[in-house]
N, CA, C and O atoms as a GROMACS GRO file, in nm:
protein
  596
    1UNK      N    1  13.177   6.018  12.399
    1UNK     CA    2  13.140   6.157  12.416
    1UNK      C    3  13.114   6.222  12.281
    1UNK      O    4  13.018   6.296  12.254
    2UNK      N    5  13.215   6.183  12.196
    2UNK     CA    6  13.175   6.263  12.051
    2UNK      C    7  13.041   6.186  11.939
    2UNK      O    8  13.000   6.234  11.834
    3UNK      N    9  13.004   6.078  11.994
    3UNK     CA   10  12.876   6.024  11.932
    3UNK      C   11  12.794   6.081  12.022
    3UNK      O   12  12.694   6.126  11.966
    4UNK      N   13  12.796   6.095  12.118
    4UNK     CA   14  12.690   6.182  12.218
    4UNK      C   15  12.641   6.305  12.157
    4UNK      O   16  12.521   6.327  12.143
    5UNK      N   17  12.771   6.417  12.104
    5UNK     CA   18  12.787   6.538  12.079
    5UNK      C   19  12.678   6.545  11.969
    5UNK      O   20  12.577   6.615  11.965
    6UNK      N   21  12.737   6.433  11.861
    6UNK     CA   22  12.702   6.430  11.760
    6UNK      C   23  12.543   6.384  11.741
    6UNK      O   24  12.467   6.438  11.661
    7UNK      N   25  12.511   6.286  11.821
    7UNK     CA   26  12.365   6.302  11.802
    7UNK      C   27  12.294   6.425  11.883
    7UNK      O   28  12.237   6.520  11.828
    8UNK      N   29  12.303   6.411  11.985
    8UNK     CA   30  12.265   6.597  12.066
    8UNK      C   31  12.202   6.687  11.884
    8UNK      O   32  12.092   6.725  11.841
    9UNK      N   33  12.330   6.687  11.835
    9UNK     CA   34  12.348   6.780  11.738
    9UNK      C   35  12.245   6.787  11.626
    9UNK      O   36  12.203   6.888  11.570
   10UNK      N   37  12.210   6.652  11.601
   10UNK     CA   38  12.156   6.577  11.498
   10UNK      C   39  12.030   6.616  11.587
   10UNK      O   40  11.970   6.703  11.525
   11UNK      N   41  11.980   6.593  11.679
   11UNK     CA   42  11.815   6.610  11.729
   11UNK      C   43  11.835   6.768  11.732
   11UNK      O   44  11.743   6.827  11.674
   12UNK      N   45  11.907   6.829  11.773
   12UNK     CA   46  11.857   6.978  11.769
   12UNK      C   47  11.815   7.030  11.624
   12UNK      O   48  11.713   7.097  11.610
   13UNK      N   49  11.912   6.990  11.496
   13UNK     CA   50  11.865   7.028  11.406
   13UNK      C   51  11.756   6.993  11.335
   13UNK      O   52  11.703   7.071  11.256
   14UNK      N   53  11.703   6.850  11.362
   14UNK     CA   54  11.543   6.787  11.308
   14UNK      C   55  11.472   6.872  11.351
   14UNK      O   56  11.380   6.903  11.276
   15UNK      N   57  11.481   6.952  11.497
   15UNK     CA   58  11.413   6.982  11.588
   15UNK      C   59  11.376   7.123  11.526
   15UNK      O   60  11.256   7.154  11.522
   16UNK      N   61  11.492   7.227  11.468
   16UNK     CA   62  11.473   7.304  11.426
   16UNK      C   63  11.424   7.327  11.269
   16UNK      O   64  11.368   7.429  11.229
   17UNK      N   65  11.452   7.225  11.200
   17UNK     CA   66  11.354   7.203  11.050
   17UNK      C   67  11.243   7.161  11.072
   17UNK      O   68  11.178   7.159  10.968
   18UNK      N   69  11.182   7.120  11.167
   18UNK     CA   70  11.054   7.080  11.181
   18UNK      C   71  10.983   7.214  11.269
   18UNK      O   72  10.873   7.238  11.220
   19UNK      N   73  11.008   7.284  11.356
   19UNK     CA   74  10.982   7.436  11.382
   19UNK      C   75  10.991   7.482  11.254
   19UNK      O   76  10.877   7.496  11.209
   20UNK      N   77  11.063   7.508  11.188
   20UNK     CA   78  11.074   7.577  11.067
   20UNK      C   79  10.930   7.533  10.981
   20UNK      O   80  10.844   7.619  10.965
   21UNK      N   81  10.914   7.421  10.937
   21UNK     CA   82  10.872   7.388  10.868
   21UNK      C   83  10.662   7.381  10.907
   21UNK      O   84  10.566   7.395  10.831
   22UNK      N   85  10.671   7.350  11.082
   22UNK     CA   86  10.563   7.408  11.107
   22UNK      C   87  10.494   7.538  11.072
   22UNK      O   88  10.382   7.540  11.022
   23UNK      N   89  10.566   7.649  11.100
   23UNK     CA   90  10.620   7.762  11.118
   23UNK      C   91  10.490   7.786  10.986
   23UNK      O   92  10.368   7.803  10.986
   24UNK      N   93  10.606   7.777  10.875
   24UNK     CA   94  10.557   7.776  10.756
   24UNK      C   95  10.433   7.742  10.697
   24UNK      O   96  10.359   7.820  10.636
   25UNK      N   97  10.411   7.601  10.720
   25UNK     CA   98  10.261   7.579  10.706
   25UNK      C   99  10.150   7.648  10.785
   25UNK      O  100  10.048   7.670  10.718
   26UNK      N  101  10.147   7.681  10.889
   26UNK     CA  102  10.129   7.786  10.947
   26UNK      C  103  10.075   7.889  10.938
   26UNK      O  104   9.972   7.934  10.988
   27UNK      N  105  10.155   7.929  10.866
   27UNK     CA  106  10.134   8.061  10.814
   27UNK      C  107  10.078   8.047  10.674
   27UNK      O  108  10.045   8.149  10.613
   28UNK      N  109  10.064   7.927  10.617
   28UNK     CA  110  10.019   7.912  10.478
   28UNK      C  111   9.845   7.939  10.491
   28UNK      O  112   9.787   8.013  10.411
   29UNK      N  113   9.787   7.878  10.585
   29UNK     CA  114   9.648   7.950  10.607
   29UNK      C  115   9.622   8.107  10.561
   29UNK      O  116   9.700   8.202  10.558
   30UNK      N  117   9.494   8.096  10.530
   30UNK     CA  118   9.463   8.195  10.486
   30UNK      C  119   9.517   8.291  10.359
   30UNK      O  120   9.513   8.413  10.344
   31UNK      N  121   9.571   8.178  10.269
   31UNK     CA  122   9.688   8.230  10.139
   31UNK      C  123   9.792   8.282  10.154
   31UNK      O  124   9.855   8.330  10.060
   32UNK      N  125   9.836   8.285  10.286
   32UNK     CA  126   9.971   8.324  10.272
   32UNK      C  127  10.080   8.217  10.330
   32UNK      O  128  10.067   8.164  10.441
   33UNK      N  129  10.178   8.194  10.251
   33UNK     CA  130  10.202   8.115  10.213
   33UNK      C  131  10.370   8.136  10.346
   33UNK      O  132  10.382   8.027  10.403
   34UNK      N  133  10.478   8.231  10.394
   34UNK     CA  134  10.533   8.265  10.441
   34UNK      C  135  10.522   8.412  10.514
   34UNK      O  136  10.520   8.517  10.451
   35UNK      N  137  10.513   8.402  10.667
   35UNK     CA  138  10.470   8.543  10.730
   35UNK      C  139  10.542   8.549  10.830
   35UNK      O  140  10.540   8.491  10.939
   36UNK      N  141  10.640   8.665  10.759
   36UNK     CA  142  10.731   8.727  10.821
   36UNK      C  143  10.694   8.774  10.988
   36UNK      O  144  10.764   8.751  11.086
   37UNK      N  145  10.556   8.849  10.982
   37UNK     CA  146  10.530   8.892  11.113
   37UNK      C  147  10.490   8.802  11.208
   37UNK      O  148  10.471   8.831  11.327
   38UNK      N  149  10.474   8.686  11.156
   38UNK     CA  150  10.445   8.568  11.283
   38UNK      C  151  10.560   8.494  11.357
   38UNK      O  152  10.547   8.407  11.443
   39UNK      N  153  10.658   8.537  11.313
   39UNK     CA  154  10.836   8.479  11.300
   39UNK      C  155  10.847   8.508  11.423
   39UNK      O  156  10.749   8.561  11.475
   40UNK      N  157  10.966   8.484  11.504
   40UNK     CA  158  11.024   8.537  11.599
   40UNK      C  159  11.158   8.619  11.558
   40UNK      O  160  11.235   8.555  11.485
   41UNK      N  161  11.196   8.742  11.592
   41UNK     CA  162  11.308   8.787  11.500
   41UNK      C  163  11.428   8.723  11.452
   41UNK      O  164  11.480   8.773  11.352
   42UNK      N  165  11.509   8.570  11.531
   42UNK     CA  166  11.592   8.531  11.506
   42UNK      C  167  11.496   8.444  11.387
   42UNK      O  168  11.539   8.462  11.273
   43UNK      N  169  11.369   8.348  11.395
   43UNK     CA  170  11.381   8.310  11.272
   43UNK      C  171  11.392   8.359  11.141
   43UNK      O  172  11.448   8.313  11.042
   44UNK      N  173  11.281   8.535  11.170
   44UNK     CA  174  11.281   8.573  11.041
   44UNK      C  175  11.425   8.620  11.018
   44UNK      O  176  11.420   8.651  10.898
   45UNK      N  177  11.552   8.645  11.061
   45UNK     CA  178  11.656   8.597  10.980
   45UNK      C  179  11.747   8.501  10.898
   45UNK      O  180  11.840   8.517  10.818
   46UNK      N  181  11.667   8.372  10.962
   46UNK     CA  182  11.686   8.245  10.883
   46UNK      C  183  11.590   8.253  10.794
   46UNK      O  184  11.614   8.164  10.713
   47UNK      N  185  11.500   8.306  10.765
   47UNK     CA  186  11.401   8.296  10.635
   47UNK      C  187  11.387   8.393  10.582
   47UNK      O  188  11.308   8.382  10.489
   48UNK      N  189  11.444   8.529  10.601
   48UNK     CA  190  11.527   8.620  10.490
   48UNK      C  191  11.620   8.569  10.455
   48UNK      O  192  11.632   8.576  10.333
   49UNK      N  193  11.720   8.504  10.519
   49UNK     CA  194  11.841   8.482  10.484
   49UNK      C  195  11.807   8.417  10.353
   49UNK      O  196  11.834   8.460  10.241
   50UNK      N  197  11.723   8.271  10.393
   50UNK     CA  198  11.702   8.196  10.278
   50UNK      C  199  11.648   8.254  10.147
   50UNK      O  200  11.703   8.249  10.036
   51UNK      N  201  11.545   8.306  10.175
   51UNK     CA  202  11.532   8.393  10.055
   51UNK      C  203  11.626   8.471   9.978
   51UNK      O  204  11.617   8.470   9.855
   52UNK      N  205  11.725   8.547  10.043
   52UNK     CA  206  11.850   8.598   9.961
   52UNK      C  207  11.955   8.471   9.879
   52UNK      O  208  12.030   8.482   9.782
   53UNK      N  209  11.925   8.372   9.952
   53UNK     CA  210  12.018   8.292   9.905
   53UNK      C  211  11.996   8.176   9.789
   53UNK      O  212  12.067   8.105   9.717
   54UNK      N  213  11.827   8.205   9.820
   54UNK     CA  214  11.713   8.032   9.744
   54UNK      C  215  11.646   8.176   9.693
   54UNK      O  216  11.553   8.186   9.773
   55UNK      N  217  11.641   8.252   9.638
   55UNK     CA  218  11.505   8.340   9.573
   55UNK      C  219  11.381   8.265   9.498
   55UNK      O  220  11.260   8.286   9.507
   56UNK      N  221  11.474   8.148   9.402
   56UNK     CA  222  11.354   8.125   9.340
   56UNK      C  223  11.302   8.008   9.381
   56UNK      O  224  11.218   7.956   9.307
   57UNK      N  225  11.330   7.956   9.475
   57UNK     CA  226  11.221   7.861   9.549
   57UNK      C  227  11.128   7.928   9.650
   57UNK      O  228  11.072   7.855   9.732
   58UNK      N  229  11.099   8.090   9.653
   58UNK     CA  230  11.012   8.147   9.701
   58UNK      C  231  10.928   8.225   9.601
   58UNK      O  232  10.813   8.258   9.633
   59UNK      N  233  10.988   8.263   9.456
   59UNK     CA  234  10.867   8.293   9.341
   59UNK      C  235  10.727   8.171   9.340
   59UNK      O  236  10.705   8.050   9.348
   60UNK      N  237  10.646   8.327   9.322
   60UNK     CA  238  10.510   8.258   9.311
   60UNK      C  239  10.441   8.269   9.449
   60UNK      O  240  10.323   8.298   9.468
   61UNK      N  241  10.554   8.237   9.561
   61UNK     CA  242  10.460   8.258   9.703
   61UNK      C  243  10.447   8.353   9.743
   61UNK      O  244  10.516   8.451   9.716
   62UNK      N  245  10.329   8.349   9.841
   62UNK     CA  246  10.242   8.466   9.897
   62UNK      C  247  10.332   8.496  10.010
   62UNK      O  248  10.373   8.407  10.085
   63UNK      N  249  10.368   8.631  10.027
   63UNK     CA  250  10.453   8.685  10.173
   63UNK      C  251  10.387   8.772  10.254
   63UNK      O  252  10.303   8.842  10.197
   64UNK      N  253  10.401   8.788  10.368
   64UNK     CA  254  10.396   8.910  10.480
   64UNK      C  255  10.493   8.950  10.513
   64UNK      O  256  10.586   8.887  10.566
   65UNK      N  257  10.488   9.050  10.488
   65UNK     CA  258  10.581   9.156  10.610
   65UNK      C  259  10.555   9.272  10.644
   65UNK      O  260  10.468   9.348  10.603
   66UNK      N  261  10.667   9.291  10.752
   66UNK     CA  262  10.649   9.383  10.800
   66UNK      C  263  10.745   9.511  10.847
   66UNK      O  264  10.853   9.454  10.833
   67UNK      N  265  10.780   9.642  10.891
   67UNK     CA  266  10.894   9.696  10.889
   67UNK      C  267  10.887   9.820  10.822
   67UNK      O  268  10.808   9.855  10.734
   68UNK      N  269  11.010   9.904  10.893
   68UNK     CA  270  10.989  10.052  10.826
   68UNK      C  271  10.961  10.090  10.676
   68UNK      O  272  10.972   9.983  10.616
   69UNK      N  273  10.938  10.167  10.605
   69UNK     CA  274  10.938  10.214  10.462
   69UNK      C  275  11.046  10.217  10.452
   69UNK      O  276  11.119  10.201  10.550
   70UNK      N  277  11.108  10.246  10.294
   70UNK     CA  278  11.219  10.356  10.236
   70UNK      C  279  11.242  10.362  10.074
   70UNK      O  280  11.249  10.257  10.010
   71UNK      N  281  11.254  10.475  10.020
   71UNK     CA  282  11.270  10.478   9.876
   71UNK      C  283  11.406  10.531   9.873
   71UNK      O  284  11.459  10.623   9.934
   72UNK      N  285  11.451  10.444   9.780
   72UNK     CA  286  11.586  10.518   9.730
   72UNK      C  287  11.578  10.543   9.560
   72UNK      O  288  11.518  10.482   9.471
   73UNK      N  289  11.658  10.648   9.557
   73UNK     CA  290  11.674  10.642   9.363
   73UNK      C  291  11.760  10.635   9.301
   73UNK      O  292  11.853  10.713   9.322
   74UNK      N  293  11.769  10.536   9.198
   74UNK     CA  294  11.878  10.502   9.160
   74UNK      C  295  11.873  10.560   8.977
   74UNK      O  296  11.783  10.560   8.893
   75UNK      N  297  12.041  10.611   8.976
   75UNK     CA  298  12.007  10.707   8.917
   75UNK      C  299  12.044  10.677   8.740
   75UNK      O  300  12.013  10.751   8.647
   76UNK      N  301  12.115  10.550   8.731
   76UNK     CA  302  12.140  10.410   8.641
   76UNK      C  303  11.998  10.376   8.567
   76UNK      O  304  11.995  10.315   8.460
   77UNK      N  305  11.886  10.420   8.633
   77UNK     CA  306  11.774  10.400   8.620
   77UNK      C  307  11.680  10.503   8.600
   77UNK      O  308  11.587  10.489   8.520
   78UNK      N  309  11.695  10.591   8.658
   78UNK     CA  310  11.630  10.675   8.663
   78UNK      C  311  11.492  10.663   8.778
   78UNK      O  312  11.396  10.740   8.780
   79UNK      N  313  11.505  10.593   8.832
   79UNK     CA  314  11.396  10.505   8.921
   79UNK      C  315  11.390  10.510   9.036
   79UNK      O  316  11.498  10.498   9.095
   80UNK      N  317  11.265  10.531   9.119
   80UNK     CA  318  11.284  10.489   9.301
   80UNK      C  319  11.233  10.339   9.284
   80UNK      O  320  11.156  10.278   9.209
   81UNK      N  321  11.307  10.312   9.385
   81UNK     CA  322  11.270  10.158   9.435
   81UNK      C  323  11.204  10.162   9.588
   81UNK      O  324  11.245  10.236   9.676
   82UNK      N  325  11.104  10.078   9.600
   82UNK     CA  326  11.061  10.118   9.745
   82UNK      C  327  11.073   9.972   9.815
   82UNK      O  328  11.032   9.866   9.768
   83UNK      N  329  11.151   9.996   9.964
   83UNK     CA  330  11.175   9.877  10.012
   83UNK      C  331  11.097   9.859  10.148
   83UNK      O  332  11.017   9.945  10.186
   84UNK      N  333  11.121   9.756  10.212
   84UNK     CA  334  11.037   9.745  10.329
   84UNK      C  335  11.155   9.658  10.420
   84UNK      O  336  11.172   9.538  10.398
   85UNK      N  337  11.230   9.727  10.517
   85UNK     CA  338  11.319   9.677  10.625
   85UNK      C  339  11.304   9.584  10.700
   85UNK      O  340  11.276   9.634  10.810
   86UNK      N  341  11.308   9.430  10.711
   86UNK     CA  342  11.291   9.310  10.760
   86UNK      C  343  11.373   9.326  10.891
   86UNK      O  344  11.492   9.302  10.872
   87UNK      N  345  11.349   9.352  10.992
   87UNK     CA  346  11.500   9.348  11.082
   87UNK      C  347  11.532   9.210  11.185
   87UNK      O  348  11.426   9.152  11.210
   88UNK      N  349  11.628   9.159  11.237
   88UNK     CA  350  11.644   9.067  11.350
   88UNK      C  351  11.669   9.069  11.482
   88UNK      O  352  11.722   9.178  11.504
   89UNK      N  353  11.661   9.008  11.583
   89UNK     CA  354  11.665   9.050  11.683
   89UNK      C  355  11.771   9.134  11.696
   89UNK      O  356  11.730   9.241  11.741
   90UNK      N  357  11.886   9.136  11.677
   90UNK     CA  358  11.958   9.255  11.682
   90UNK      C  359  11.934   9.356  11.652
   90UNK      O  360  11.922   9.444  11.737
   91UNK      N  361  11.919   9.378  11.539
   91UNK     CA  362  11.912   9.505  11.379
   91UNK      C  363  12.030   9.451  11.343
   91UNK      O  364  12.040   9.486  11.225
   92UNK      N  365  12.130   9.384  11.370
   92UNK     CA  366  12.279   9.355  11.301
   92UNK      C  367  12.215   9.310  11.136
   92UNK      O  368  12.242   9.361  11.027
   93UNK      N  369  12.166   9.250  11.154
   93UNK     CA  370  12.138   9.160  11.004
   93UNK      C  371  12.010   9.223  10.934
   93UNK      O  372  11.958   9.155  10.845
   94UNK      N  373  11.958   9.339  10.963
   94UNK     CA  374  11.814   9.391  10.853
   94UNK      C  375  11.855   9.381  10.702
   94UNK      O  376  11.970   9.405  10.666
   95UNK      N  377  11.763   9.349  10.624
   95UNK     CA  378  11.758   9.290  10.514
   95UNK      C  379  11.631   9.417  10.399
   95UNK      O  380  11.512   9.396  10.377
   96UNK      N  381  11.673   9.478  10.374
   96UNK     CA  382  11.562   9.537  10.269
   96UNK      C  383  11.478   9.446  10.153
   96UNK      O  384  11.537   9.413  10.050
   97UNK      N  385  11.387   9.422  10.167
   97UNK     CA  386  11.239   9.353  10.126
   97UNK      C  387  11.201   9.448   9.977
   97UNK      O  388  11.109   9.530   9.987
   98UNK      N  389  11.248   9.439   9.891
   98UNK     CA  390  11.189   9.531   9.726
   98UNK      C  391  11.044   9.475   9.707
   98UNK      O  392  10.993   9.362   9.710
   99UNK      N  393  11.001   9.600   9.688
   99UNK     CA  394  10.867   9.576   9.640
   99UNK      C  395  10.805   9.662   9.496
   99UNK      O  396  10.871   9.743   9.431
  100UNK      N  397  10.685   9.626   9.472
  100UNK     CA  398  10.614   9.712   9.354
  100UNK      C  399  10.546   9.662   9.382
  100UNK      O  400  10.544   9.541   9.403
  101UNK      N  401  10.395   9.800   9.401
  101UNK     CA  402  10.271   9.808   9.429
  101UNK      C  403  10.232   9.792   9.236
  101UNK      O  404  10.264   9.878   9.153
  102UNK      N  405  10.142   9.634   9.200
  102UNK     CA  406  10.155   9.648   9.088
  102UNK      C  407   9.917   9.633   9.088
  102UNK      O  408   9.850   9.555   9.021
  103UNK      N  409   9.881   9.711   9.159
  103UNK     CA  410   9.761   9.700   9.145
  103UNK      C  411   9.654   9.740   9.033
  103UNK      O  412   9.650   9.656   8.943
  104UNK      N  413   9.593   9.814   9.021
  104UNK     CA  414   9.494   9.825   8.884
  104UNK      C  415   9.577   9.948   8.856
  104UNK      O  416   9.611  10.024   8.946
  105UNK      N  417   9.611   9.968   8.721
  105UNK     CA  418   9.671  10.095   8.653
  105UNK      C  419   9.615  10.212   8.648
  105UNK      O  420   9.683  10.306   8.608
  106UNK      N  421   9.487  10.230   8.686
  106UNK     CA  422   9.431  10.352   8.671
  106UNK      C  423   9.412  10.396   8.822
  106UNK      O  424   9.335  10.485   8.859
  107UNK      N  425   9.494  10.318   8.905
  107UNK     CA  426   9.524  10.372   9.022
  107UNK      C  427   9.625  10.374   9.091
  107UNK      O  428   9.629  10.364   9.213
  108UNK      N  429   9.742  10.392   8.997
  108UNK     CA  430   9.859  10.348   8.985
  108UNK      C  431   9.948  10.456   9.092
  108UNK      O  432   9.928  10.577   9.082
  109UNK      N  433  10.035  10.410   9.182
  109UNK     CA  434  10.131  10.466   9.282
  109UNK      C  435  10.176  10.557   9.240
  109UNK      O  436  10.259  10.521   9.157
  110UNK      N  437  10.172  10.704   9.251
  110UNK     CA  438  10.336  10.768   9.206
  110UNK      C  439  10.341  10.829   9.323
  110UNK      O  440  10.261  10.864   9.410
  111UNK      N  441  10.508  10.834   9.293
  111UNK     CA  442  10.597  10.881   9.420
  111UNK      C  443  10.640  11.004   9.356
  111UNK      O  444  10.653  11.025   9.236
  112UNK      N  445  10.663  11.100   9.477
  112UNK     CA  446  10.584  11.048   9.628
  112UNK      C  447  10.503  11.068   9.717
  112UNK      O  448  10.506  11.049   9.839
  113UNK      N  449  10.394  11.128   9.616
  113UNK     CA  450  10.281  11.178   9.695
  113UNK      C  451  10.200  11.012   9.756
  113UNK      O  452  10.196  10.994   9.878
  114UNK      N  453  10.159  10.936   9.688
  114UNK     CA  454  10.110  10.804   9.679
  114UNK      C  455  10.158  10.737   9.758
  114UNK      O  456  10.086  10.640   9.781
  115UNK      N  457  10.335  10.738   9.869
  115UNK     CA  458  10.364  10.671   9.943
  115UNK      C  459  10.404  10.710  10.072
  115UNK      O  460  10.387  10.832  10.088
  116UNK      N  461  10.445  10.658  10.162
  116UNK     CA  462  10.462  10.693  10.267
  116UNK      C  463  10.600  10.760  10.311
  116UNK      O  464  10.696  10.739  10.236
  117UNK      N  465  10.613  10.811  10.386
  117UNK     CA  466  10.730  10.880  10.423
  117UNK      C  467  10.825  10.790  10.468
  117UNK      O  468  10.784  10.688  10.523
  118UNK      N  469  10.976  10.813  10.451
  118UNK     CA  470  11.047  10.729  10.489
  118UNK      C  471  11.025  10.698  10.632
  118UNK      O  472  10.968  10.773  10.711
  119UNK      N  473  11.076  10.575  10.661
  119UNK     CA  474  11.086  10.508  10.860
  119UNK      C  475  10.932  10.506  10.856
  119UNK      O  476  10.884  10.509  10.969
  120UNK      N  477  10.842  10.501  10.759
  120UNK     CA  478  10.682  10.469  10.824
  120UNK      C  479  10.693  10.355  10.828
  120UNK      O  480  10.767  10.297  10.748
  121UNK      N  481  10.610  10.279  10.940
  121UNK     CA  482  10.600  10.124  10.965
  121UNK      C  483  10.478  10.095  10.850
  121UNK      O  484  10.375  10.162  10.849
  122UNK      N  485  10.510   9.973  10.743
  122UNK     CA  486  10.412   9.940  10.702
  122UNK      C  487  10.410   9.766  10.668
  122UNK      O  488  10.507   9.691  10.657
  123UNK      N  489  10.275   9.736  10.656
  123UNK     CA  490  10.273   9.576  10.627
  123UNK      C  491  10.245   9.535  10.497
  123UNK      O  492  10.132   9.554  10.452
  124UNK      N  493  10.321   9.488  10.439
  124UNK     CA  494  10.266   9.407  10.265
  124UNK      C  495  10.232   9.280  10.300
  124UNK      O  496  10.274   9.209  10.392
  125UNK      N  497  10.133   9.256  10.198
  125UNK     CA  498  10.113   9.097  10.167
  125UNK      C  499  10.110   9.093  10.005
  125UNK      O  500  10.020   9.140   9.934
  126UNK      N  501  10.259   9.009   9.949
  126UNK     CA  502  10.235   8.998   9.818
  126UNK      C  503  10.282   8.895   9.760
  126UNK      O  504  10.283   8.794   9.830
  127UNK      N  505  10.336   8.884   9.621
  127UNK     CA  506  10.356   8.738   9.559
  127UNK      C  507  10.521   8.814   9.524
  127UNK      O  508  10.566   8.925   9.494
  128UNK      N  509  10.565   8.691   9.546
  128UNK     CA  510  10.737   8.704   9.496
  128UNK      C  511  10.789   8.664   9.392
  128UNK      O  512  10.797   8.545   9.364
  129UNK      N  513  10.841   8.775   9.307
  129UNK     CA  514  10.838   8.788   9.142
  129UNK      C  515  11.011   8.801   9.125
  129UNK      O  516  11.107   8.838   9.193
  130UNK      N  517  10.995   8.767   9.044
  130UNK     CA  518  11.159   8.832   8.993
  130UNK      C  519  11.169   8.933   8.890
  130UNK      O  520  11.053   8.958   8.857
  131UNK      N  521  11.238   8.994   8.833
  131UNK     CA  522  11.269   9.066   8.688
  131UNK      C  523  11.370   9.117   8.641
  131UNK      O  524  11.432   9.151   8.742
  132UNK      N  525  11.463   9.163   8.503
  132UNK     CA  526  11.551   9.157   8.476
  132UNK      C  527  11.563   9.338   8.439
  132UNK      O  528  11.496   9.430   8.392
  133UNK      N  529  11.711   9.306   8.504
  133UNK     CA  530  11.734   9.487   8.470
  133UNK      C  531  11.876   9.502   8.518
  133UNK      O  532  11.930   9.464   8.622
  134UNK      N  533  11.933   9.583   8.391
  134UNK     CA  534  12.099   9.583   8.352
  134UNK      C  535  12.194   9.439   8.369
  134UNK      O  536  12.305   9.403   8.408
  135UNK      N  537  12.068   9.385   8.311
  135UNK     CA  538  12.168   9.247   8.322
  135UNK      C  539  12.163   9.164   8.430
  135UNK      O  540  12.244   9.071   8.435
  136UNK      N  541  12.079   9.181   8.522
  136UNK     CA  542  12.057   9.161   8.640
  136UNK      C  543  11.928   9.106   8.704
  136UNK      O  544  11.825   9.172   8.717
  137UNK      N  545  11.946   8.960   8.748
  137UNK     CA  546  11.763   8.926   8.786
  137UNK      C  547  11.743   8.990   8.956
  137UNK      O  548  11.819   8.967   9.050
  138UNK      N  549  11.662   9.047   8.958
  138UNK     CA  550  11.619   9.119   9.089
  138UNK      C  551  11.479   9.058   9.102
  138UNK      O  552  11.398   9.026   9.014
  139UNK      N  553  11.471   9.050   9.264
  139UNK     CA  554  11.346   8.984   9.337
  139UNK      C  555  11.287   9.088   9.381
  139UNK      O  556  11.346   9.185   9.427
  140UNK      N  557  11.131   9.072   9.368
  140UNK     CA  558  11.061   9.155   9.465
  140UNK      C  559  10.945   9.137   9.514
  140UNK      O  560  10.896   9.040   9.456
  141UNK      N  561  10.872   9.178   9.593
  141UNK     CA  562  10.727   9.128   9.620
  141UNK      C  563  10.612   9.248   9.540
  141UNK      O  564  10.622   9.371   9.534
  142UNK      N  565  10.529   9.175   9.498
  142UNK     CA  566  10.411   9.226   9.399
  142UNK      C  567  10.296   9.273   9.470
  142UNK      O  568  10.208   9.195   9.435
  143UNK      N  569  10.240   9.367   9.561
  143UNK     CA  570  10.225   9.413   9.608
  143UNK      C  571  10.069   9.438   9.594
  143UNK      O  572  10.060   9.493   9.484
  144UNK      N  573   9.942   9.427   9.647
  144UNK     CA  574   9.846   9.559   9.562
  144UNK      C  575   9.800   9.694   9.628
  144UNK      O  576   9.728   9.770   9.564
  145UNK      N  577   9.846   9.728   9.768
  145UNK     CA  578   9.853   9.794   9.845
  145UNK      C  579   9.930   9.833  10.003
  145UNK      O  580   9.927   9.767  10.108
  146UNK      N  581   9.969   9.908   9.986
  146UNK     CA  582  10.090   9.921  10.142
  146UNK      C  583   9.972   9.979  10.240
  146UNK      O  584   9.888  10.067  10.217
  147UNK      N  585   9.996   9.895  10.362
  147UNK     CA  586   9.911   9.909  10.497
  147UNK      C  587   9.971  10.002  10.526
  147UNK      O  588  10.073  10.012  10.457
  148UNK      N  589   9.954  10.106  10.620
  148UNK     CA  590  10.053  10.176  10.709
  148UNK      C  591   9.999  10.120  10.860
  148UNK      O  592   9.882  10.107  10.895
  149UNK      N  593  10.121  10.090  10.937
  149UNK     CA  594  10.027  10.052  11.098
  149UNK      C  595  10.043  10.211  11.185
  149UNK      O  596   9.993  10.225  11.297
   0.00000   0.00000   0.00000
């Protein structure tokens, strides 16, 4: 019974790295490389998750997402940060998505006339960067324009 259990166990999980891994390629069409909005909500919490946990085996790739706005300011900084709310089938586990719209400078974002109001639904597609601040490497997606749906 417990070699039974145990393989059972063993095919469900091939079963689910290979969904996963379809998933992914998948979504790599058309340059994007991981898309959040094609997910089903329980996966895209296994592939936020991963990302919080693997960041930099997702620098460099192209993302989608999708999910409410929100700026907060932090005041260590002097700075808003603008995020984009990933949520899961619950909402138990939503994950805030950092971004910077880093498109041509002479058309450069300011907040907050330039962005959207908080809880607006919007979609990014960008590249996932890291950068250092107070000592601290922070991830975000590179952005060159926020959709609103």
């Amino acid at each position: 019974m417990k070699k039974r259990f145990l393989w059972l166990a063993l095919c469900f999980l091939c079963a689910a790295a290979s969904a996963c891994s379809t998933k992914t390629e998948a979504a790599g069409s058309g340059g994007i490389d991981v898309d959040l909005t094609a997910l089903s909500s329980t996966m895209v919490y296994g592939e936020v998750f991963n990302m919080m946990q693997n960041p930099d085996d997702y620098v460099g790739k192209t993302i989608k997402a999708n999910g409410p706005y929100y700026a907060s300011f932090f005041p260590e900084t002097g700075e808003y940060y603008h995020f984009v709310i990933v949520r899961d089938a619950t909402a138990c586990c939503q994950q805030g998505l950092e971004f910077k719209v880093d498109g041509n400078p002479e058309l450069a974002y300011r907040y907050p006339e330039d962005f959207p109001t908080d809880e607006t639904l919007v979609e990014l597609v960008g590249v996932y960067n890291a950068y250092e601040e107070l000592g601290e490497t922070y991830y975000y997606l590179s952005v060159k324009d926020i959709a609103v749906l």
